[in-house]
C-alpha positions as CSV (number, residue, x, y, z in Angstrom):
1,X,238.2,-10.2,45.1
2,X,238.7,-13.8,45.5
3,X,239.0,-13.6,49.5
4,X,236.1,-11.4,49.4
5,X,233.7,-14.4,47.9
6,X,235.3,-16.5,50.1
7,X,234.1,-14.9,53.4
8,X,230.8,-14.1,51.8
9,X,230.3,-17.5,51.3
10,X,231.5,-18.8,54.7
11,X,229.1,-15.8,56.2
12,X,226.5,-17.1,54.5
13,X,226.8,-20.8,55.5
14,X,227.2,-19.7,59.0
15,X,224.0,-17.3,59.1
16,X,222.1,-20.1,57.0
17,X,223.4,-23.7,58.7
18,X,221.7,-22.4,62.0
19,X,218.6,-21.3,60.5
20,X,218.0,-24.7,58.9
21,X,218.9,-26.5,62.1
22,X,216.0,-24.4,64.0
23,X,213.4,-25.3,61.2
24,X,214.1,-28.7,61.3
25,X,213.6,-29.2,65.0
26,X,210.4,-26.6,64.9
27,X,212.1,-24.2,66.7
28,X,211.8,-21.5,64.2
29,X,208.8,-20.4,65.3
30,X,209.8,-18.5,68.8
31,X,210.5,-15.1,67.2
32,X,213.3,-14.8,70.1
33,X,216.0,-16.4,67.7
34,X,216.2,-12.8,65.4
35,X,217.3,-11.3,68.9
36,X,220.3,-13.7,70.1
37,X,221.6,-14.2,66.3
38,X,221.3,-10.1,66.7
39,X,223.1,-10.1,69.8
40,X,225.8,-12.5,69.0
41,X,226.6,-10.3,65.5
42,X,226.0,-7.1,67.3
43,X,228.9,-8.2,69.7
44,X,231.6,-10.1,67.4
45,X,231.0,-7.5,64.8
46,X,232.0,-4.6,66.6
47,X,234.7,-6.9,68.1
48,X,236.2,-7.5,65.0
49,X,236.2,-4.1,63.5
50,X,238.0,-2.7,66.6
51,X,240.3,-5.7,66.4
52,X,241.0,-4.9,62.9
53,X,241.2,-0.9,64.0
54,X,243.5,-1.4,67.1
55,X,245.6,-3.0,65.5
56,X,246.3,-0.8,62.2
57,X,246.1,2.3,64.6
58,X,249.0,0.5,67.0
59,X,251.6,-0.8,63.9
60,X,251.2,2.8,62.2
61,X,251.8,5.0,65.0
62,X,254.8,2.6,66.2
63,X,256.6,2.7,62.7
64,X,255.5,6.6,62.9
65,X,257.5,6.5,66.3
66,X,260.2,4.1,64.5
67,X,260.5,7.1,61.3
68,X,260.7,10.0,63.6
69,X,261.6,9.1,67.2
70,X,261.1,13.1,68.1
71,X,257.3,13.1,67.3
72,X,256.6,10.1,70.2
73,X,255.0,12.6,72.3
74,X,252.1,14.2,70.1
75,X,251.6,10.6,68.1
76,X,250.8,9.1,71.5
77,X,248.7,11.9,72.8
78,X,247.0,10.7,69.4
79,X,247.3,7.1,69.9
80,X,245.7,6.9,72.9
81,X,242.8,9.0,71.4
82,X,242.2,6.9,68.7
83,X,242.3,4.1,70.8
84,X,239.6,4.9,73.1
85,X,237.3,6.5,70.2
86,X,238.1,2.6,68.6
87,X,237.3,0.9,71.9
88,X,234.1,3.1,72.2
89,X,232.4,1.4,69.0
90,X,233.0,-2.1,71.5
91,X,231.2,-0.4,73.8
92,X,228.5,0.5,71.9
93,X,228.4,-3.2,70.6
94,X,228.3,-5.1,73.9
95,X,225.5,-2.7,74.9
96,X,223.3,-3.2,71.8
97,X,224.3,-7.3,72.4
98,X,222.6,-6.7,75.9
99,X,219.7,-4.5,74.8
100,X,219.0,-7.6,72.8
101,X,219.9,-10.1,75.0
102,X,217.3,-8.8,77.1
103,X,214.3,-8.9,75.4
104,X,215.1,-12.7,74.9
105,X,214.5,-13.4,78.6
């Protein structure tokens, strides 16, 4: 729970400490910030959760493999499944990242 309250409050900051920079200098008032700050979350976002995913889906099917060295051949036919489902949510997140991207220009 501790580590929990820890990112929260370093999200937080990191939303807020940009926000307050873009008041100061009167910048706040182009509404085309809400669209990169979405972009930029959109992106890292899904980047991080198939970060995260990857890399649970690779160290359980390898000590799967490791456990029972005869079942290699139907846990990689679902490895590689997994992985591209996983890599597909990226996808989705760089394309929303440009969606947004371009209505800022």
């Amino acid at each position: 729970m501790r580590k929990f309250t820890k990112l929260a409050l370093w999200l937080l900051a990191a939303l807020l400490v940009p926000m307050a920079a873009a008041a100061e200098t009167g910048a706040g008032s182009d509404p085309s910030w809400g669209y990169a700050l979405g972009a930029g979350l959109a992106i890292g976002l899904a980047g991080l959760g198939c970060g995260i995913g990857q890399g649970l889906t690779a160290g359980n099917t390898t000590a799967g493999i490791a456990r029972n060295p005869g079942s290699a051949g139907s846990m990689f036919v679902n490895y590689i499944l997994g992985m591209v489902l996983i890599e597909s949510i990226a996808i989705y997140g760089l394309v929303i990242g440009l969606l947004l991207q371009a209505k800022i220009q």
